[in-house]
C-alpha positions as CSV (number, residue, x, y, z in Angstrom):
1,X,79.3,0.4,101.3
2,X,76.7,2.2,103.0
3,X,78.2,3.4,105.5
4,X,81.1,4.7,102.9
5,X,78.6,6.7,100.9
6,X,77.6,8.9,104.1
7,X,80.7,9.7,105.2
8,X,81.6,11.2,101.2
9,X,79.0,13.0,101.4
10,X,79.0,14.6,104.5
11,X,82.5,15.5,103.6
12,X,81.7,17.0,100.7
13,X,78.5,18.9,102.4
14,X,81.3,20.3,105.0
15,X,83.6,21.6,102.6
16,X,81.0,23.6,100.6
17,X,80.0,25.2,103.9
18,X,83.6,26.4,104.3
19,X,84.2,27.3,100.4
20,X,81.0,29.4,100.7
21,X,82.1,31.3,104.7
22,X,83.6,35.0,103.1
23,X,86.7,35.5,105.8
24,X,86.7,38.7,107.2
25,X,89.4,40.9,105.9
26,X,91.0,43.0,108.8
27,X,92.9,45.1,106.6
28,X,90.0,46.9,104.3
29,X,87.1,46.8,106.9
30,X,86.2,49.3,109.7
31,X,86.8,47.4,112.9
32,X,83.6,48.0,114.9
33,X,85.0,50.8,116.9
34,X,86.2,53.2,114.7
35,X,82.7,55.1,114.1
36,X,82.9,57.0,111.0
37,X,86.1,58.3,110.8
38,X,87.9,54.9,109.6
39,X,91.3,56.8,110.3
40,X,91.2,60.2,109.1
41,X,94.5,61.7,107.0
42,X,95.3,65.3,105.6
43,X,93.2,67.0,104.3
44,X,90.9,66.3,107.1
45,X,93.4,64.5,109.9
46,X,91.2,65.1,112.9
47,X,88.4,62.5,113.7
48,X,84.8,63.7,115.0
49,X,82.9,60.9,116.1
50,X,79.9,62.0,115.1
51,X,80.4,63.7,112.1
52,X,83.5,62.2,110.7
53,X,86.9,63.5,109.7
54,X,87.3,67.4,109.3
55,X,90.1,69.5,109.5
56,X,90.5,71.1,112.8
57,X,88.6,71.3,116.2
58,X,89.0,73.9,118.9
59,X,91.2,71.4,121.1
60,X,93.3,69.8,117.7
61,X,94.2,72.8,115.1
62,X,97.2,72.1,114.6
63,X,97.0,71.3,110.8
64,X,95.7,74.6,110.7
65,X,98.5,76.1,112.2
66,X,100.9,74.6,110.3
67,X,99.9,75.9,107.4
68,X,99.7,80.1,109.0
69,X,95.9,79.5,109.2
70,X,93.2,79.2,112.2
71,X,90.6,77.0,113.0
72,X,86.7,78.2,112.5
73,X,85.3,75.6,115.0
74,X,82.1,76.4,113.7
75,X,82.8,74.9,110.1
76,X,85.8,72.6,111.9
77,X,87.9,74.3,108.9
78,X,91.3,76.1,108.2
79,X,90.5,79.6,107.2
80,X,92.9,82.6,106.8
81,X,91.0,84.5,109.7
82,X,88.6,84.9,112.5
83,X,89.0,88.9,112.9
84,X,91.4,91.7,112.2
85,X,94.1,90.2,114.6
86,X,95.0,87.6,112.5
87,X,96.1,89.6,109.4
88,X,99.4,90.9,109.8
89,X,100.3,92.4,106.2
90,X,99.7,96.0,106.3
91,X,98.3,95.8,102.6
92,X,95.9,93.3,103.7
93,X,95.0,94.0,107.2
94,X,91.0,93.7,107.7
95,X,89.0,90.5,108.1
96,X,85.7,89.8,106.2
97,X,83.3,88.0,108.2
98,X,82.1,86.8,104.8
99,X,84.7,85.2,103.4
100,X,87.2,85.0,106.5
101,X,90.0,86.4,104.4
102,X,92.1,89.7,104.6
103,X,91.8,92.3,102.8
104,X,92.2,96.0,102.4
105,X,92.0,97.7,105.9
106,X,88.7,99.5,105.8
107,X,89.2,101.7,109.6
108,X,92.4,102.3,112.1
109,X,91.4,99.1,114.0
110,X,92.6,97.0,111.6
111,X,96.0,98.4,111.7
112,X,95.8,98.2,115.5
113,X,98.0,95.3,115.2
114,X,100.8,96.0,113.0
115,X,103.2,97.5,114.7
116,X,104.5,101.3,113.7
117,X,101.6,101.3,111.2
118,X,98.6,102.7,112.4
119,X,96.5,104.9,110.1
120,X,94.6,103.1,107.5
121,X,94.8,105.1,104.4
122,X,93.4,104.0,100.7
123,X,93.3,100.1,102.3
124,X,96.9,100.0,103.2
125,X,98.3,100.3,106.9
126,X,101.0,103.2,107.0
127,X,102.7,105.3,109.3
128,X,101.5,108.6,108.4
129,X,99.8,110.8,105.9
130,X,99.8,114.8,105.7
131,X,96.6,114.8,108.0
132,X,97.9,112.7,110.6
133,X,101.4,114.0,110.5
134,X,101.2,116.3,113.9
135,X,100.0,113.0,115.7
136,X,102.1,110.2,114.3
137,X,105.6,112.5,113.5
138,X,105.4,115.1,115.9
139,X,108.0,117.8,114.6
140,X,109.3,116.0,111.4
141,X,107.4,115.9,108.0
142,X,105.3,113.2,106.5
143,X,106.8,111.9,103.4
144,X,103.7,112.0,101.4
145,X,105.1,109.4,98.8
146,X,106.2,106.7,101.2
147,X,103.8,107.8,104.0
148,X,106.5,107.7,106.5
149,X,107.9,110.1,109.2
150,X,111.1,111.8,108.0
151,X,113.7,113.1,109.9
152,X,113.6,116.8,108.7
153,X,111.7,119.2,111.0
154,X,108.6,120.6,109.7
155,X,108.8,124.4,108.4
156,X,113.3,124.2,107.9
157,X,113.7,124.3,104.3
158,X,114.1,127.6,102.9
159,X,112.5,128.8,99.3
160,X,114.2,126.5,96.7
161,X,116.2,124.1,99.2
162,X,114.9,120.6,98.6
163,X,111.9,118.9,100.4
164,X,109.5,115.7,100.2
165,X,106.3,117.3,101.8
166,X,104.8,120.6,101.8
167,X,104.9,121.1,105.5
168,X,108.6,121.2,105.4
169,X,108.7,124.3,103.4
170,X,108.6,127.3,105.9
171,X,109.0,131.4,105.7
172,X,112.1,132.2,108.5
173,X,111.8,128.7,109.7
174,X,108.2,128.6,110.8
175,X,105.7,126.5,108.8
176,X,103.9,128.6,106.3
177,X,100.8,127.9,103.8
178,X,102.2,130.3,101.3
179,X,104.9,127.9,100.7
180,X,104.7,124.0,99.0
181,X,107.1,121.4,97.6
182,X,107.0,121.1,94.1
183,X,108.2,119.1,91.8
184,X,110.4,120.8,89.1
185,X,112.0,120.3,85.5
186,X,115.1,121.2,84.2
187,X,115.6,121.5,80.4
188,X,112.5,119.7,79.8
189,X,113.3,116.7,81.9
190,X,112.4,115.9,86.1
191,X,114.8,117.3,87.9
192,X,116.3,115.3,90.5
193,X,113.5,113.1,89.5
194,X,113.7,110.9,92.7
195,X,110.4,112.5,94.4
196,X,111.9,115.0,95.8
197,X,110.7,118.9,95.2
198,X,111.8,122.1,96.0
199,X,110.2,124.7,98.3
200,X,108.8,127.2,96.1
201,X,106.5,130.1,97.2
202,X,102.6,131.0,95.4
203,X,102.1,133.7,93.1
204,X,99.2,135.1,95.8
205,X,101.3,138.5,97.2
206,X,103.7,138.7,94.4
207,X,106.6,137.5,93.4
208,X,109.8,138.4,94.6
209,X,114.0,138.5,93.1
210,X,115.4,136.0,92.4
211,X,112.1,133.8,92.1
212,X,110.3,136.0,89.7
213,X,109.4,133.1,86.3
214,X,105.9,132.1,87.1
215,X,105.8,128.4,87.1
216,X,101.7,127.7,86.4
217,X,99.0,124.9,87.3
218,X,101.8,122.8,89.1
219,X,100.9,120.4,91.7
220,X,102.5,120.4,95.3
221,X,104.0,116.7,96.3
222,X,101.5,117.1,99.3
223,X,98.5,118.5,97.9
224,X,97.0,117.8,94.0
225,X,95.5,120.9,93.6
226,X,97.2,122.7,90.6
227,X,98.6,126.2,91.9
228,X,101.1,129.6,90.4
229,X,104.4,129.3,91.9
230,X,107.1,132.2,92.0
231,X,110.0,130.2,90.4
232,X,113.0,130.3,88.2
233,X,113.8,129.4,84.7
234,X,114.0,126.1,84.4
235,X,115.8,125.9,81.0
236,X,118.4,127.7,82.5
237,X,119.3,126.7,86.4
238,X,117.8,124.5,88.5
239,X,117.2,125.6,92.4
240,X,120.4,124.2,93.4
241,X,122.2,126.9,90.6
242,X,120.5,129.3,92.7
243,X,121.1,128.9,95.8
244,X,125.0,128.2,95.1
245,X,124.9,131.8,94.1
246,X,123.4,132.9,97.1
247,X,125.7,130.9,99.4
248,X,128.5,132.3,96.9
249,X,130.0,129.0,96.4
250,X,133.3,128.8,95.0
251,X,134.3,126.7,91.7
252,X,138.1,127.1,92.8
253,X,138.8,125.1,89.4
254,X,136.9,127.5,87.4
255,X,134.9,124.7,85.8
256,X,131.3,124.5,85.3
257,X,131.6,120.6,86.6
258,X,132.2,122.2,90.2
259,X,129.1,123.9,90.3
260,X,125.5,122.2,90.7
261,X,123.4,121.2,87.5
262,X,122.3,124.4,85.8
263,X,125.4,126.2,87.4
264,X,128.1,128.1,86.0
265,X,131.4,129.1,87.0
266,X,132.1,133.2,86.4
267,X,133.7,136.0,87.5
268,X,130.9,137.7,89.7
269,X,131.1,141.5,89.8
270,X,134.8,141.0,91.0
271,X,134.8,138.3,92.5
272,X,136.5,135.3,90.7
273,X,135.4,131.8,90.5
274,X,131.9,131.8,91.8
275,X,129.2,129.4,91.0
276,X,126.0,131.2,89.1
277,X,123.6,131.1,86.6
278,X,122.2,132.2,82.6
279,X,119.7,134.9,82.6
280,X,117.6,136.2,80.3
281,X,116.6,139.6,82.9
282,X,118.3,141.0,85.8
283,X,115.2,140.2,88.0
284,X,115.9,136.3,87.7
285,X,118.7,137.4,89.7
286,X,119.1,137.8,93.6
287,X,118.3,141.6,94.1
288,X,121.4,142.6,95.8
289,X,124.5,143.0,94.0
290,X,126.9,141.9,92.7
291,X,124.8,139.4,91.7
292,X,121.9,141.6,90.9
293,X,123.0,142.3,87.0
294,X,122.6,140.1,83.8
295,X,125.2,140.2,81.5
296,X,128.1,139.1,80.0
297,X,131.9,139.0,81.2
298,X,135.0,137.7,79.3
299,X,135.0,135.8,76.1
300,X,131.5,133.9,77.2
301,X,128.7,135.3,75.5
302,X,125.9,134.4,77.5
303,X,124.5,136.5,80.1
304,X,125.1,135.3,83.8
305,X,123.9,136.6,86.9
306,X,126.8,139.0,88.4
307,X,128.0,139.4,84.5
């Protein structure tokens, strides 16, 4: 009976010992080689053994460059950019060192790597501006507005023929300060109204036929100072009116619809079914006849240029 006891309770005294032995669970615990990473996942997929699981290290970045972003081995993060270089969106072309994200261009190098669009101007790579436009268009124009190269050659646009920049309004086809684009009305309302001007002279020398309305304190599209122009009447023809008259362009089905906006079709002097304009004074009209008068002709009262 003894002997039975002992043996029950050394049984007993064995299987406490195992009740009480905590297994160890491989699937939750760090096995003792994996440091401090543990296994590292996204964010932070890339393990450092002495620091733990970051994003990005100079020899494994490539989380960082999956997502169109580089690796500041420094911090081991993803950050938009390291310098200039890495900012490709003309709007947003400059690195800051403080933040390591792009902004406004602040010089030319920062544009240095955008292809076709290098002059920083008001924080945005373009291709040109007025001041650059020798350099980066050679003989065409700067469009101002878009701050691209055009394709018209600077200084071939004749007084009241269309234009985008000042510099391709010019006096006998040479370049000329006395002339500017401006931007003009007719009958109260922009006229084309699509950014483009027309080459218009200053008031500074006088005025001269058929360009003799003074059009006042009107910006160029090239230049915001506020200037006198020697212009035409805009409540009564436009530039292209004028110039149809000048070319003396036919309206072959005597119809006011085949002339250009502000145009009319009339019998001028005696010549029959040409494209002109309403007057108020003979010197709105080109000064050598027979467009040179102002009157009337036929059962249309109003007074035409050539009437």
């Amino acid at each position: 009976m003894r002997c039975a006891a002992s043996f029950l309770f050394l049984l007993t005294l064995a299987t406490g010992c195992v009740l009480e032995d905590k297994p160890v669970d491989a699937g939750t615990d760090a096995s003792p080689d994996s440091g401090l990473c543990g296994g590292c996942v996204d964010p932070d997929p890339v393990c450092v053994e002495s620091i733990g699981c970051v994003q990005c290290t100079a020899d494994e970045d490539e989380y960082c460059t999956d997502q169109m972003l580089v690796c500041k081995t420094d911090e081991m993060k993803c950050v938009s950019c390291l310098d200039s270089s890495n900012c490709d969106d003309p709007g947003e072309a400059h690195c800051s060192t403080d933040t390591n994200e792009c902004e406004e261009c602040q010089n030319e190098t920062d544009c240095d790597g955008i292809e076709g669009l290098s002059v920083c101007d008001a924080g945005e790579c373009v291709q040109c501006t007025p001041a650059t436009e020798p350099e980066k268009c050679g003989d065409k124009s700067c469009d101002p507005a878009t701050r691209s190269c055009t394709d018209t050659v600077v200084g071939s646009q004749d007084v009241c023929e269309t234009c985008v920049a000042d510099s391709e309004c010019g006096d006998e086809g040479a370049p000329s300060t006395s002339f500017r684009c401006v931007a003009m009305e007719y009958q109260g309302e922009p006229f084309p109204g699509d950014g483009t001007g027309f080459c218009l002279k200053t008031t500074e020398g006088g005025c001269e036929r058929p360009y003799s309305v003074p059009i006042s304190d009107r910006s160029s599209l090239s230049d915001g100072e506020p200037r006198d122009y020697c212009g035409i009447d805009e409540n009564s023809a436009t530039c292209p009116a004028v110039r149809a008259l000048l070319n003396d362009d036919r309206c072959l089905n005597g119809l006011d619809e085949d002339c250009p906006p502000g145009g009319v079709c009339r019998e001028v002097g005696s010549l029959q079914n040409r494209c002109t304009y309403l007057c108020g004074l003979p010197a709105q009209c080109p000064a050598d006849p027979p467009a040179n008068t102002c009157n009337s002709t036929g059962p249309d009262s109003d007074d035409y240029c050539g009437g």
